[in-house]
Each structure stands twice: as C-alpha cells, then as structure tokens.
N, C-alpha and C positions, 0 to 999 in steps of 0.2 A: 436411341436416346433414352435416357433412366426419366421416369416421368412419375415414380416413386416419392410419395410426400414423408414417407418415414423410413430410416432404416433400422437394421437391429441391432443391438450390444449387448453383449453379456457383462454379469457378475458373479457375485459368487449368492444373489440371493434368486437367480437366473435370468434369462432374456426379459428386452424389455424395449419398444419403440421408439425410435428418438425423430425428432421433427427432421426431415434430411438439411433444410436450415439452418440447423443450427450448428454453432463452432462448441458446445457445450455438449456431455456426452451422458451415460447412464448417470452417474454418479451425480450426479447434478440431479438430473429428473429424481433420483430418491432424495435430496434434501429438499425438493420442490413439494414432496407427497408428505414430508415427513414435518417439517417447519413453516408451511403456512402460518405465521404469525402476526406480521404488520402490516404486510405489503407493500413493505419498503425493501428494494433490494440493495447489495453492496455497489450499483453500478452509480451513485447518488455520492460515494466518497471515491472521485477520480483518483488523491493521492495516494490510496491504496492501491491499487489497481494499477498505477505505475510502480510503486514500492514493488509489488509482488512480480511483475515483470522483471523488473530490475533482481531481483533473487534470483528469479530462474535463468536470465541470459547472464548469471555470473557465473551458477553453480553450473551450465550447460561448458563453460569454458573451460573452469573449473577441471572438472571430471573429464574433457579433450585432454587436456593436459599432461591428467594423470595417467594417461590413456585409460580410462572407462568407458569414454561414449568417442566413437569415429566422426571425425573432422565432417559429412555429410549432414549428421543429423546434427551437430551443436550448430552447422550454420543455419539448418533450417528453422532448431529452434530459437537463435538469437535472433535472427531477422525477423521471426511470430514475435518475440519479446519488444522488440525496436518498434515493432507496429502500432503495439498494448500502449507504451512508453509517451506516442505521440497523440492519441489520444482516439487511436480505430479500436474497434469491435466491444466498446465498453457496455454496449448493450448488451454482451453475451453473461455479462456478470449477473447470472438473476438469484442468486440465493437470498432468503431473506438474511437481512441485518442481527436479526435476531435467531440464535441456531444452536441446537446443541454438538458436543463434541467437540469444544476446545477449538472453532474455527476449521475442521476438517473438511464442512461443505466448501469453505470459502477457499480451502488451499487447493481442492479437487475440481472445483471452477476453473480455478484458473490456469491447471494440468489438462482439462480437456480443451481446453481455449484455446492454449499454446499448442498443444499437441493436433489439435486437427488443422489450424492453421499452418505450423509446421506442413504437415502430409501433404496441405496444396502445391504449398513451396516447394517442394519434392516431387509434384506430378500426382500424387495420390490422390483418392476419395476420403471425405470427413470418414472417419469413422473403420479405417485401413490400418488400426494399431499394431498387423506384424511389421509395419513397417516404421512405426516411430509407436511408443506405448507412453498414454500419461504418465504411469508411477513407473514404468521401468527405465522411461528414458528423459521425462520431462522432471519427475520427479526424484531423479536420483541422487543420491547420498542425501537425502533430506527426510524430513516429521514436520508434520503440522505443526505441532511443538517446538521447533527449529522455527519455520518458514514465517507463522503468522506474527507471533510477537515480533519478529524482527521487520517484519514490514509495516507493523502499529506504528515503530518507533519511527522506523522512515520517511512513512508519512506523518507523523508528528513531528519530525527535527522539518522537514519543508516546510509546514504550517507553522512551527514557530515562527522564520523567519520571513514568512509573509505578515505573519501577524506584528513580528519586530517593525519591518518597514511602516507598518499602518498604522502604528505607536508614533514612529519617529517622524511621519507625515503630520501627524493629528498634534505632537506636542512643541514643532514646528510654529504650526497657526497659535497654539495660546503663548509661545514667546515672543509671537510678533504682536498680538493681544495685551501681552504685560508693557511693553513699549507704551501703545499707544492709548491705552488705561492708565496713565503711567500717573496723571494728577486727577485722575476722576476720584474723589474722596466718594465715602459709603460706609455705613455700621457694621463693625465688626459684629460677629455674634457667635454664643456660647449659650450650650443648653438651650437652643432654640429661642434665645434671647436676646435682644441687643445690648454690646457690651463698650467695645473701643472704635477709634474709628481706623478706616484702614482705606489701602487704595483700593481701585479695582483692578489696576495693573499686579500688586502686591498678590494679591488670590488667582488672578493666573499663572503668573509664575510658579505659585507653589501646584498647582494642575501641571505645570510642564514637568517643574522636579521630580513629582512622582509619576509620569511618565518615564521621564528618565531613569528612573533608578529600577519601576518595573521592565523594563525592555533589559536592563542588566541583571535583572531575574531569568529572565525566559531563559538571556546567554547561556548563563551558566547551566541551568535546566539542559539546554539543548548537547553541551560536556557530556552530561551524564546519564545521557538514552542512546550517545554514538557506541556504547558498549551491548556488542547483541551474543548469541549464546546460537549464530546459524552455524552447522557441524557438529553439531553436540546430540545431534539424532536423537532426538524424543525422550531421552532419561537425563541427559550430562554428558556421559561418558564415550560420546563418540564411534558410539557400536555402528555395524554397516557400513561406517565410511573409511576409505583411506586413510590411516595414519597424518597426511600431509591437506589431510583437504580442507579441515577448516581455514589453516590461513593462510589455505591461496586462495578461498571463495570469500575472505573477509575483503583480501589484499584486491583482487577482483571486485569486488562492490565498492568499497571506496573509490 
C-alpha cells in the first residue's frame, strides 16, 4: 500500500513534489510559487471551469477523429471533462485569479486536472503521464492563446443569459408595478427638482422598457463573442494542428 503523501514530477525547470492529493500537477505548483497575489483562486468562477472542460472534451474528440489521439484516451479524457462539466473537483482549480502569462497557469490547471483524472479512469496513478500527458495529449492541437479567450467567452455567453433571465424576471415585477401605480399621481422631477406631475405606474413602466431594451443589448452582445479563434494555435495561423481541426473542434463545442 503507497502511504506516500507526495509524489514527483518533472519539468524542464526540474523535479519537484506534488501533494499525492492532488489531481493538479507541477505546473500548477510553479504558478502557486510564482503568483501569490490575492488569494482568490479561478475555482470561485465555476463557469469557467465548465467552459475549459468543455474545450478539452471537444478538442479530445476532435483530434480522435482526426486520428491524433486513440479512441482509449479521448474516452478517458471526455469522461474527466463530463466530471469538471458537472460540477466535481473544482477545488483542484487553485491558481490565483491574478497571473501572469496570458492565462497559461489556468490552461495548465486544467491539463493536469483532466489528465490525472483521465489516468484514474484508465486504471493508472495521478501523476503516470506515459500513459495520458497533460500537453501531449490533454492539450493537444491547442495554446493558452487558443484555449482561454475562448473559454472567457463561454463563460460569458452562459452569464449573459442568466443575467438576461434576471432582467426579464426583475422587469416583470415593475410591469405588473406600472398596472397597479397606474392612478397613484406624484411630482415629476427634473434636475433634482419638482417639475410636472406624473404617475407612479408611468415611472415604472419606463424601469421596465429600459430593462427591456437592455436585455436586447446583452442579446446581441452574446452574437458577437460566439465567434472564438480555438485552432488558430497561439499566433492565427494554425501551426501544429491539423489542417481540418479547427472546424471540427468549433463544430464539436457547439
């Protein structure tokens, strides 16, 4: 029985202990040593943390398809992803919020997350990367550069439309407010002064309209973030990946 509270992993800056605990591997421990900042980690924005799932159990099918990655490990890494998705091991997300490197801690989080969960799901020990590798096989045809902006957006188009709903709940209640204000009379006012008289029903209704007109802001807002730049490998130009892979890993996340 391994009764081992830490195992080892390499980099290339060399060996270094990791809590055997944990599903997060070196790379993580140097963003942990190196960006101390708030003390807020990324496990505090759940919708990211599904977004970034959601990248990887696409790009994981993705790259099956293309034949890059063998049918064993995309399943092991989808099912890790399906897990993240539903709302398990979000504590493993500990990088602070605040980070340098264009998000690199946070995309390498979440390669070691997927990838040693994977390894269970396969029979292996956390920390067994010949046999599933974060960046060789969690992270494949991908860039932080790729991965994170596109999962901001992710989790932003979700949060718009919770926030749309909470709009259309909230402006709701001040239309049925403008109903029943509907003869309460009250002073208008201008420049913080009273000027004409108005309803009270009158001034909620216009609180509803501009609810409603901002909720058909957001909409269209939420149009023009569905456009992400995953496959475009860290410059534009799609270096590293397959000719065919971006839009089958778009066609995939959708």
């Amino acid at each position: 029985m391994n009764t081992a509270t830490t195992r080892l992993e390499h980099d290339l800056l060399g060996d270094k202990e990791v809590p055997t605990a944990a599903y997060y591997g070196v790379h993580t421990l140097r963003a942990l040593e190196n960006f101390p900042i708030t003390g807020i980690t990324i496990a505090v924005y759940p919708d990211l943390i599904r977004a970034l799932a959601q990248i990887k159990r696409a790009a994981a099918q993705a790259n099956c398809e293309l034949g890059l990655l063998d049918e064993e490990r995309m399943k092991a890494i989808v099912a890790a992803c399906d897990e993240l998705v539903v709302g398990r091991l979000h504590e493993q997300f500990v990088v602070d919020v605040i980070q340098g490197g264009a998000g690199t801690s946070t995309n390498m989080n979440a390669n070691e997350v997927i990838a040693n969960r994977a390894l269970e799901i396969m029979g292996h020990q956390r920390g067994e990367y010949g046999f599933l590798h974060p960046n060789e096989h969690v992270n494949m045809s991908q860039s932080t550069n790729d991965v994170y902006p596109t999962a901001l957006k992710l989790a932003t188009y979700v949060g718009i439309f919770r926030l749309v709903d909470a709009m259309a709940y909230l402006r709701a209640a001040f239309e049925r407010k403008a109903e029943e204000f509907a003869d309460v009379l009250k002073m208008g006012r201008t420049q913080l002064q009273d000027a004409v008289p108005m309803t009270l029903g009158q001034e909620f209704s216009t609180y509803a309209t501009m609810l409603g007109e901002d909720e058909e802001r957001l909409k269209e807002a939420a149009l023009l973030i569905r456009e992400i730049n995953l496959g475009a490998t860290a410059i534009g130009t799609g270096i590293n990946a397959h000719p065919d892979y971006a839009g089958l890993v778009c066609r995939r996340l959708a």
